[in-house]
C-alpha positions, 0 to 999 in steps of 0.5 A: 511477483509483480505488482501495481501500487497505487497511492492516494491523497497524503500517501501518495504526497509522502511518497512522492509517486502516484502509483509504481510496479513493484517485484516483491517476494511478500505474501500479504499487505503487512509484509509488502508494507514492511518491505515498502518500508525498508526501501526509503524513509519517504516510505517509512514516514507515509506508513508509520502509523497503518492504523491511519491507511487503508488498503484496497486489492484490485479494488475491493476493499481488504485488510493488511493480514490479507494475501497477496496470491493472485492480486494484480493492483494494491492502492494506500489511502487514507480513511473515507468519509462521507457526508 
């Protein structure tokens, strides 16, 4: 399947692109995040620690064990704040 990944703030830094289209064969943000980190080192650095990124699917907030089946855009980003 194909899909728009969007990246933000440090993530997209560490990876060098704002958003890209991806064919990936991954059934849920964990395993797309593995393939994501197999390609480059520059992926492999921006996900290192996911305890630090946060994931949306088409612009709902979600988990990293969540599937993919359906889903049209996933964004990275770093932890919200408020204030």
């Amino acid at each position: 399947m194909k899909l728009d990944v969007v990246y933000f703030a440090w993530v997209r830094e560490r990876i060098g692109l704002p958003r890209e289209t991806v064919e990936t064969e991954a059934a849920t943000v964990a395993e797309l995040v593995a393939e994501l980190r197999a390609r480059e080192d520059r992926y492999d650095l921006a996900f290192s620690d996911v305890s630090a990124v946060r994931v949306a699917l088409d612009q709902s907030l979600s988990d990293f064990d969540a599937p993919l089946t359906g889903v049209r855009e996933i964004a990275f980003f770093p932890p919200m704040t408020g204030g």
